[in-house]
VMD Tcl script that draws the C-alpha trace (Angstrom):
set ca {
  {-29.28 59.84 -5.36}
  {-29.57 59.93 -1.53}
  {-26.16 58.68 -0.97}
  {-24.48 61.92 -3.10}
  {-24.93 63.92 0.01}
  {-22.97 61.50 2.06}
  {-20.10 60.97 -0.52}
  {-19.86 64.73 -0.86}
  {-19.50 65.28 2.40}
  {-17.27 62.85 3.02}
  {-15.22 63.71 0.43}
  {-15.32 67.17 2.13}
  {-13.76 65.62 4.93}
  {-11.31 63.94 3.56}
  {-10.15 66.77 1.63}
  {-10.10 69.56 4.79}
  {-8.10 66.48 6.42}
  {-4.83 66.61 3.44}
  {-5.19 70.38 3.55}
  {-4.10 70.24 7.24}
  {-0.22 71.08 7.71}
  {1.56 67.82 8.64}
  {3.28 68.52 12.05}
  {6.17 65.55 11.69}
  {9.49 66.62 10.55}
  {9.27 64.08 8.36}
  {12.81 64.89 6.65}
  {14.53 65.31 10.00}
  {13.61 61.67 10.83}
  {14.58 60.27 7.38}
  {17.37 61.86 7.95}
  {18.71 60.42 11.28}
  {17.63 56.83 9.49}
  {20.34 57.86 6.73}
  {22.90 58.13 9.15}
  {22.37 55.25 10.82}
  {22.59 53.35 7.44}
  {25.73 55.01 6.90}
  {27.15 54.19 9.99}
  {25.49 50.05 9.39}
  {28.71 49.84 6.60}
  {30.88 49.51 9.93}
  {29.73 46.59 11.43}
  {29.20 45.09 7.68}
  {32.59 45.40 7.04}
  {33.31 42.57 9.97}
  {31.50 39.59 7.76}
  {33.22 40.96 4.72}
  {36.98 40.77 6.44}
  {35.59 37.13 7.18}
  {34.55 36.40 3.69}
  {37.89 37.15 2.84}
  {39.82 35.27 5.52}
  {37.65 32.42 4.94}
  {38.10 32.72 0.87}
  {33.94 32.94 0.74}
  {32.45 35.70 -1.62}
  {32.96 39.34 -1.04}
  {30.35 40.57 -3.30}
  {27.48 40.38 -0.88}
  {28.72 42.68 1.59}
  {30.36 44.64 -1.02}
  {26.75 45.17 -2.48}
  {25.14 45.67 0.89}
  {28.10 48.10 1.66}
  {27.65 50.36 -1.31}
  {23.51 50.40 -0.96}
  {24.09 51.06 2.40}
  {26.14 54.03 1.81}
  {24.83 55.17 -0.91}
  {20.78 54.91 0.64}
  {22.19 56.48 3.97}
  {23.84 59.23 1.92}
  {21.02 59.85 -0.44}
  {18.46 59.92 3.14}
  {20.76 62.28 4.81}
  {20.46 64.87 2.25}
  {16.77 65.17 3.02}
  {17.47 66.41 6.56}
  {17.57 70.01 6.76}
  {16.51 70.37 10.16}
  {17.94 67.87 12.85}
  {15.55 69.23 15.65}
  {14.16 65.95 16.44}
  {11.21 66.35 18.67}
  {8.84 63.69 19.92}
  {6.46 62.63 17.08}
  {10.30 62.60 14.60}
  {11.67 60.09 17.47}
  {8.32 57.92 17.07}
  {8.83 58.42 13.21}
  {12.56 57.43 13.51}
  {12.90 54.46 15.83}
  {10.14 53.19 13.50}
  {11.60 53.38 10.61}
  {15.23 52.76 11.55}
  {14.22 49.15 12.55}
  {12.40 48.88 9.29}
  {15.46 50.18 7.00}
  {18.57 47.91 9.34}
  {16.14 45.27 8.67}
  {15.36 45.55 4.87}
  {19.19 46.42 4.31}
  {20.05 43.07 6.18}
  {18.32 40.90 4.04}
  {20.62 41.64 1.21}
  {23.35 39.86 1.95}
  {21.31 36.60 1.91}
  {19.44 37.73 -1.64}
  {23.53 38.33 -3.45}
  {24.81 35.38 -1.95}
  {22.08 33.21 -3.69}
  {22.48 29.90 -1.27}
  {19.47 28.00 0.27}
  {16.13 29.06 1.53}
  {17.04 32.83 2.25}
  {17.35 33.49 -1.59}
  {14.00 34.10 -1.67}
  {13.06 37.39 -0.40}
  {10.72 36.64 1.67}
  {12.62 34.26 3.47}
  {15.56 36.59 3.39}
  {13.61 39.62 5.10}
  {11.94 37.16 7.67}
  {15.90 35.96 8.44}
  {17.11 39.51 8.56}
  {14.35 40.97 10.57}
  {14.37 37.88 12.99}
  {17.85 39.06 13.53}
  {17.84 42.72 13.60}
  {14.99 42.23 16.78}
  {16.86 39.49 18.19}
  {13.75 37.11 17.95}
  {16.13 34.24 16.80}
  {13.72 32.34 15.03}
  {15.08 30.91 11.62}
  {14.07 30.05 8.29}
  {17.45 28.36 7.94}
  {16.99 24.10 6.41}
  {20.79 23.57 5.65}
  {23.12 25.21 7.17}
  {26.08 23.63 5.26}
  {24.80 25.46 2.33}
  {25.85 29.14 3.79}
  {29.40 30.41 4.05}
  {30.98 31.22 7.42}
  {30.57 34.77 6.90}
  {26.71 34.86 6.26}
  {26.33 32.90 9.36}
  {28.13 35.65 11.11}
  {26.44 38.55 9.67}
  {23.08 36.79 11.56}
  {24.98 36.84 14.43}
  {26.15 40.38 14.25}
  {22.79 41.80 13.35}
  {21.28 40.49 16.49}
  {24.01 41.95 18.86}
  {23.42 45.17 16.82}
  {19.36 44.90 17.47}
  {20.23 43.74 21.47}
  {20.85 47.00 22.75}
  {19.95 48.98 19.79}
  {20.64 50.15 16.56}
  {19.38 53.63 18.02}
  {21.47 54.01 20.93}
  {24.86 53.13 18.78}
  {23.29 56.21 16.06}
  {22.92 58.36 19.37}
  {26.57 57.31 20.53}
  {27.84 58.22 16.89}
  {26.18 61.35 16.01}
  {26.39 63.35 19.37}
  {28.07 65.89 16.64}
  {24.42 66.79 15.57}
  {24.31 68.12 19.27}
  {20.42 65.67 18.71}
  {18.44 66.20 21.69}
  {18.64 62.37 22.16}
  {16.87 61.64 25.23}
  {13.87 60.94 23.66}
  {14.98 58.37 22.00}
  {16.94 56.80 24.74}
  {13.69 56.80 26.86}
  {11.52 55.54 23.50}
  {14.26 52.85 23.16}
  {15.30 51.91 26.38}
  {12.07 51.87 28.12}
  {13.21 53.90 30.78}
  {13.20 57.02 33.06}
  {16.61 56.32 34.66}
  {18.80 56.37 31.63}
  {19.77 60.26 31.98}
  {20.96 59.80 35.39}
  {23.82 57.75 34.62}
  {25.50 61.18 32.77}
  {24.18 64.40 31.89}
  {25.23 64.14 28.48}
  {23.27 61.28 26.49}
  {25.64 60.67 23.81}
  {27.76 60.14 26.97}
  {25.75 57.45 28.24}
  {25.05 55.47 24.98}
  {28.91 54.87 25.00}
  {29.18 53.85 28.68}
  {26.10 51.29 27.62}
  {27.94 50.13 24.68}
  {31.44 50.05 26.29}
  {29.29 47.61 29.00}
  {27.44 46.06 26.25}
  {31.02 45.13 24.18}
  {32.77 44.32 27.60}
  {30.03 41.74 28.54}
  {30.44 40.23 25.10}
  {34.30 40.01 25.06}
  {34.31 38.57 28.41}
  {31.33 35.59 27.18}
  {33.51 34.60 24.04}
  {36.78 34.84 25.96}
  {35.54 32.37 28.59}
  {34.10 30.00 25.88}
  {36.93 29.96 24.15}
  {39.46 29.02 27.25}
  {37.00 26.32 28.19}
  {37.89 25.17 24.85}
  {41.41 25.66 25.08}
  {41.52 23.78 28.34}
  {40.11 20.68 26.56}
  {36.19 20.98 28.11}
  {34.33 23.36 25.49}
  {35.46 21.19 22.01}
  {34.21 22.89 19.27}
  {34.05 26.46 20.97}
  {36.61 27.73 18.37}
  {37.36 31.69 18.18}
  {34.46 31.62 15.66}
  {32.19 29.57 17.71}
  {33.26 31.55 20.74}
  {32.64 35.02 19.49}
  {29.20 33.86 17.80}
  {27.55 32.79 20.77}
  {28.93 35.00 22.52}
  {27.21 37.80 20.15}
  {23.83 36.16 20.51}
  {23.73 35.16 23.93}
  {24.55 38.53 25.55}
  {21.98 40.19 22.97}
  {19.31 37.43 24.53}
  {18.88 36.89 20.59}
  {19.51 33.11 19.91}
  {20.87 32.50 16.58}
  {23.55 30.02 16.41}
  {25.86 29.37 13.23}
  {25.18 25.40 14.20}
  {21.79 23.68 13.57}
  {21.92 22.08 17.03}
  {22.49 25.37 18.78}
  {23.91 25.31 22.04}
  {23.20 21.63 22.44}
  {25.56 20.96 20.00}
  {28.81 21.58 22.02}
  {29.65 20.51 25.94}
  {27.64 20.21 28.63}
  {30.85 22.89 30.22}
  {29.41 25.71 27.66}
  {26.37 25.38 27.99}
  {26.68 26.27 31.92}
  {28.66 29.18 30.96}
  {26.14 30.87 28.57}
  {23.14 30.67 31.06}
  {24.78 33.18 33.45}
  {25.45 35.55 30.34}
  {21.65 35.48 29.10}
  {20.42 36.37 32.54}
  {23.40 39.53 32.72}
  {21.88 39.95 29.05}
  {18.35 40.25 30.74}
  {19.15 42.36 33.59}
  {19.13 46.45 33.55}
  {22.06 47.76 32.24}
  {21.48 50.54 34.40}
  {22.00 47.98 37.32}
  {24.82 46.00 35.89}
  {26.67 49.77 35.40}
  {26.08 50.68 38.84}
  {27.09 47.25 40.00}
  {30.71 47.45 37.80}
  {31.45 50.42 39.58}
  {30.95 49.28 42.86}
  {27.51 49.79 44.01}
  {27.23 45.72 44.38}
  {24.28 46.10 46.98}
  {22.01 48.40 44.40}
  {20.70 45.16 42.47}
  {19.77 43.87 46.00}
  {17.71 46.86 46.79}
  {15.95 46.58 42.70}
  {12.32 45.25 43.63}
  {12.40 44.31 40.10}
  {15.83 42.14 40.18}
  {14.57 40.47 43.06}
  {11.78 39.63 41.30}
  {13.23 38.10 38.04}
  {15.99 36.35 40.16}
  {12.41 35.09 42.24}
  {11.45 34.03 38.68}
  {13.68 32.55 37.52}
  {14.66 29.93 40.15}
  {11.16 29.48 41.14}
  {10.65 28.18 37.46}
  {13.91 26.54 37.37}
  {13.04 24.53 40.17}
  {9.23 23.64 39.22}
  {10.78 22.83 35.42}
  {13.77 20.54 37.46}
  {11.09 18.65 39.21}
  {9.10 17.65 36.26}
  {11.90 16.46 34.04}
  {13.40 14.45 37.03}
  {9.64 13.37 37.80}
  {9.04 12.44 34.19}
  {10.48 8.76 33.00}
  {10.23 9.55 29.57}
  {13.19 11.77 29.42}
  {16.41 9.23 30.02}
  {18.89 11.82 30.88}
  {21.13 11.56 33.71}
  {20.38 14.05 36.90}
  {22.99 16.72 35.72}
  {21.94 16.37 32.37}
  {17.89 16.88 33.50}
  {19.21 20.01 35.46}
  {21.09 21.54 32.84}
  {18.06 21.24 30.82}
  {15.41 22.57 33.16}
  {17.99 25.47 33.77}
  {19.27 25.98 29.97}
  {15.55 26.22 28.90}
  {14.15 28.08 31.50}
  {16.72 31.09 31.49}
  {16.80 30.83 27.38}
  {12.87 31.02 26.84}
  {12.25 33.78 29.86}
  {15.15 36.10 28.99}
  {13.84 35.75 24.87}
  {16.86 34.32 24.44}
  {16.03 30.92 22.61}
  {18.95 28.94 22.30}
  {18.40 25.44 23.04}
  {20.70 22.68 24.53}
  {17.56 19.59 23.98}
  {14.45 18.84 21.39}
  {12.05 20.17 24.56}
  {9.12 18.95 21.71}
  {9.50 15.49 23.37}
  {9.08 16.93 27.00}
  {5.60 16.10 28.99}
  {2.80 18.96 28.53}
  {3.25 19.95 31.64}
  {6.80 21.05 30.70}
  {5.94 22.67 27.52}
  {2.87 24.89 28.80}
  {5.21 26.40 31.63}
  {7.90 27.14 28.80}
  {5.14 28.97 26.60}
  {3.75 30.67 29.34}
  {7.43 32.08 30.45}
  {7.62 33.34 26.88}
  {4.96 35.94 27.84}
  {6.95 37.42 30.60}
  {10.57 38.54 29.53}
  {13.38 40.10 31.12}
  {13.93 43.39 33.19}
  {13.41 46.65 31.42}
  {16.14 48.39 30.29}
  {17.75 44.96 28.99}
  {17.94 43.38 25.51}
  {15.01 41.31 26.16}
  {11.57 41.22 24.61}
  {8.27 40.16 25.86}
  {6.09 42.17 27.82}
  {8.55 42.17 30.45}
  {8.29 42.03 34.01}
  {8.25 45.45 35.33}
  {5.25 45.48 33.69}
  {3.58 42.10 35.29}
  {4.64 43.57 38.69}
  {2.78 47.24 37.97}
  {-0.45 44.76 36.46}
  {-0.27 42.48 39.78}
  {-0.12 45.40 42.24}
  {-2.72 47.38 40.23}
  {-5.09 44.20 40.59}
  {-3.97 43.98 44.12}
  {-4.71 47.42 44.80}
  {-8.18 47.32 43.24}
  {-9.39 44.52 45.13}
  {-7.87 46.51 48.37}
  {-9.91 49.94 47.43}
  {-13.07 47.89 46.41}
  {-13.50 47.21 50.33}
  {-12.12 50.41 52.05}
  {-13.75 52.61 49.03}
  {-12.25 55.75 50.66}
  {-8.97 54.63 50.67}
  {-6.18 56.34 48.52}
  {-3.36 53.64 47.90}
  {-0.46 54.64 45.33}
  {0.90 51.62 43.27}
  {4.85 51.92 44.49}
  {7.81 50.08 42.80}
  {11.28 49.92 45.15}
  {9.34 52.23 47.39}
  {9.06 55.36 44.47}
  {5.03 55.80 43.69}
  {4.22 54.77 39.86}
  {2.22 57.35 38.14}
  {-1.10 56.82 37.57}
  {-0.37 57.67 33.65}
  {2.22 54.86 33.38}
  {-0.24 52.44 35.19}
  {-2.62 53.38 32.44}
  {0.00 52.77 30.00}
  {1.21 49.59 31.05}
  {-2.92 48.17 31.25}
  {-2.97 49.22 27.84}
  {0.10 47.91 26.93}
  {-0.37 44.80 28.40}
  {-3.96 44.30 26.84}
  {-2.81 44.94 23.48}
  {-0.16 42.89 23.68}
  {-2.48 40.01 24.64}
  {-5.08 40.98 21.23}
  {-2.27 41.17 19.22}
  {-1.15 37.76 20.17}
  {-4.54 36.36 19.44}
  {-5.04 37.63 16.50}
  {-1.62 36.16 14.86}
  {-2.69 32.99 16.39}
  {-5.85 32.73 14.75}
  {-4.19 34.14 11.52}
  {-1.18 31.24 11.48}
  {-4.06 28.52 12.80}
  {-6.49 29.28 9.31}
  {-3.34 29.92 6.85}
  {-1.83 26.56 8.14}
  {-4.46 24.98 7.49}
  {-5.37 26.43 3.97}
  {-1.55 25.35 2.75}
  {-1.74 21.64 4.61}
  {0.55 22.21 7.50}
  {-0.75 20.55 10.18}
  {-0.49 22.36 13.43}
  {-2.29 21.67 16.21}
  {-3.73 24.79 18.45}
  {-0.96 24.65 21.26}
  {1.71 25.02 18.32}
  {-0.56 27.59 16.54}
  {-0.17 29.99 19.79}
  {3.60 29.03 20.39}
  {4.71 30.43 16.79}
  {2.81 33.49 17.30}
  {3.80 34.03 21.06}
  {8.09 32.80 19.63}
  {7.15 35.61 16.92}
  {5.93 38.64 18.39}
  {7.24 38.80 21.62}
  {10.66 37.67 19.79}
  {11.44 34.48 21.19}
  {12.55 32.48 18.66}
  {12.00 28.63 18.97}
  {7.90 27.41 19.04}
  {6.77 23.99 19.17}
  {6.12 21.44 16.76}
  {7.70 21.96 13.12}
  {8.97 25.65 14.27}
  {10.60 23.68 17.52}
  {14.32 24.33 18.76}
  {15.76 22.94 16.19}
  {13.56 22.91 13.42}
  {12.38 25.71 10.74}
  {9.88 28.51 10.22}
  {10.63 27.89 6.28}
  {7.24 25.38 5.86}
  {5.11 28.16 6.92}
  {3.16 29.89 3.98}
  {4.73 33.16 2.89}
  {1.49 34.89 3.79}
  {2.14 33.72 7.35}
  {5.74 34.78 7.38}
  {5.01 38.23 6.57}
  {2.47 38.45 9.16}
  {5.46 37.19 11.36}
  {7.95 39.62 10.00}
  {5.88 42.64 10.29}
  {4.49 41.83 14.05}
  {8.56 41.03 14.70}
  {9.44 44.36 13.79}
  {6.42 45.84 16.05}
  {6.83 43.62 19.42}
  {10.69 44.71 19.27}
  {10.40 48.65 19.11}
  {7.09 48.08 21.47}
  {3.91 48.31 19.35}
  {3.89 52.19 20.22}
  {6.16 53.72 17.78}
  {3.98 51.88 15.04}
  {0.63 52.33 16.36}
  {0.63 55.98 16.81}
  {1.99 56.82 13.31}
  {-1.23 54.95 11.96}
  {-3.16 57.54 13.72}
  {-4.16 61.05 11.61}
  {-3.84 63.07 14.83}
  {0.12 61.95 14.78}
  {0.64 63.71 11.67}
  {-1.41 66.41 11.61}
  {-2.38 69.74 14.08}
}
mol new
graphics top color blue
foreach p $ca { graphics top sphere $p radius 0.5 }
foreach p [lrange $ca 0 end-1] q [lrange $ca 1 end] { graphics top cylinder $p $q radius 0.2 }
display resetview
């Protein structure tokens, strides 16, 4: 009878808490999700000219076509207020990801072939894509036409610079307030600079974005045409091409990258570094700023990065007598792998499962640092690392000299003391969040029989959420995510979609005080 009291007044609680308005404009950010889904049927009209080119079947794209419209329609009726303020942009670039990702999977569902006619299998796929993790569920690749191979490929050069910034681009007729989401999305402050207008500057990003992209497949496929790049066909071409600039990794062949010539392979690693770098850069570097990269604290940095690690990673292959290669070969290796893993790329050019330990552990700890901000690539990134290494710098600097007042600075502008905060918390949730999937795929493994061992335990979830795409062991370059237990892959699919839009968007909606006053 005690314990009435408490239920009653609980149930008080509870009841004062739904009587509270809801502050989201809930409809206005369903509504923006509509029109993106409308605007989807474009790029799914690509696969389906394919389909019919290649004499494959239509009727998956026309289904995914028609539910695309007809959802995006149906979403877009809700909206009766496009005033999109902050909490509707948290609510939006949630949910967006969620719906391209969902309406993705379709296509693998109609067309019925292999693993991915399973849903869960066909979600895991789609969402891999759609945040240009890159890791696969794929077994036999012979089993899928050309034009559902494609559709990966186009997903994850839409979800490399954004689904959102292509709606903002597209609907700059809703006079949207955009910025918001360009900042949520982008992960930057600088974005508004590059035009006053922001539907403005989503094109100029996508004009770069589609530029970069043309100029990757047109160079592939004139290495083929001048007899060093065999197999780079205009299909080939134009699918790594997608994938590589989007720092995605899905390949339409099994063997990935390492499946064509030693000539194309050295001609994707410059375009997954450009893929890597801020496009803000790369925009002011196009039109003739060529020294403003130079002067990027942050550039300097990842170039730092990555040839330090290229080097270290050269050394131990050519120090190691258990991989036979010849020196170019070891090189291209050591380079391949180290820009593909650190930009979140993860193609693959070698089986880097038979490499020494030493070799492995510095290509899973590169998958927890990422690109530049402001790039397609995932991870934690390493604007971030730099604010968490001068923070710890500058904390064992004021624990002497306790008086001393010493601003964290980045290219010689001070970093806020707010976005310090941000990025500790970032960075330490990041880190739980890790441990917690690894623990999670360790148990399930071993409750369905797959034997992983602990190092390959904490590569899948660190190739998952921070959307790298290749692990060790049975989830290795060129092997599957399919043995895991669906259990496992959901886990996968849902921490996928939150590592890509930055855990934010998704943790604040699961707190009441987002949604109501």
């Amino acid at each position: 009878m005690s314990s009435i009291p408490i239920l009653t007044g609980i149930a008080d609680r509870i009841d004062r808490w739904r009587r509270r308005p809801v502050r989201v404009k809930w409809r206005a950010s369903l509504g923006l999700v509509g029109s993106i889904l409308v605007w989807l049927a474009v790029p799914l009209s690509f696969p389906l000219v394919l389909a019919g080119y290649y004499d494959e079947p239509l009727l998956p794209f026309l289904v995914t076509i028609a539910v695309t419209l007809g959802v995006g329609r149906w979403l877009e009726r809700l909206s009766g207020d496009a005033d999109l303020g902050g909490r509707e942009a948290f609510l939006m670039v949630a949910l967006a990801w969620l719906a391209v990702g969902l309406i993705g999977a379709i296509p693998f569902l109609v067309a019925g072939n292999g693993v991915i006619a399973h849903p869960v299998d066909a979600l895991f796929e789609s969402m891999s894509g759609i945040t240009t993790t890159g890791a696969t569920v794929l077994v036999d690749f012979s089993v899928h036409g050309r034009s559902i191979l494609m559709w990966r490929q186009v997903i994850q050069w839409l979800g490399g610079l954004g689904v959102l910034v292509l709606a903002i681009s597209v609907l700059s007729q809703l006079s949207i307030g955009g910025t918001q989401l360009m900042e949520t999305e982008a992960q930057t402050q600088n974005v508004h600079k590059l035009s006053p207008h922001i539907e403005e500057t989503a094109r100029m990003l996508w004009s770069l974005y589609s530029a970069i992209t043309l100029t990757c497949a047109g160079v592939l496929y004139v290495l083929n045409l001048a007899g060093v790049a065999p197999g780079m066909t205009p299909y080939n071409a134009l699918a790594h091409a997608l994938t590589a600039v989007a720092t995605a990794g899905f390949s339409p062949d099994p063997g990935s990258v390492g499946a064509f010539s030693r000539a194309a392979q050295w001609t994707v690693i410059p375009f997954m570094f450009i893929g890597a770098t801020n496009f803000i850069l790369i925009y002011y570097f196009v039109r003739g700023d060529w020294l403003r990269p130079v002067r990027n604290e942050e550039f300097r940095y990842y170039v730092g990065v990555v040839v330090g690690t290229t080097v270290l990673m050269a050394l131990l292959l050519l120090t190691d007598p258990s991989v036979s290669f010849p020196i170019e070969a070891k090189l291209r290796h050591a380079t391949f792998q180290v820009v593909s893993i650190l930009t979140t790329t993860g193609f693959a050019t070698v089986d880097f499962n038979g490499w020494s330990p030493a070799a492995k552990h510095v290509l899973f700890l590169l998958m927890f640092l990422g690109g530049m901000a402001g790039s397609t690539t995932c991870s934690i990134k390493l604007l971030r690392w730099m604010i968490v290494l001068k923070g710890f710098r500058r904390d064992l600097f004021t624990a002497v000299h306790t008086d001393a007042v010493r601003p964290i600075r980045l290219s010689g502008t001070v970093v806020e003391e707010e976005t310090v905060r941000d990025v500790y918390a970032y960075t330490l949730l990041s880190v739980v969040i890790f441990f917690a999937l690894t623990a999670f795929i360790a148990v399930d493994g071993a409750r369905a029989s797959l034997e992983l061992t602990e190092f390959e335990a904490m590569s899948a979830a660190a190739a998952t959420f921070f959307n790298i795409g290749p692990a060790f062991g049975v989830a290795g370059p060129f092997g599957s995510y399919h043995p895991f237990s669906n259990a496992t892959k959901a886990a996968m699919i849902v921490l996928m979609w939150v590592g890509r839009i930055e855990i934010l968007p998704v943790f604040v909606l699961l707190t009441p005080a987002y949604w109501r006053s």
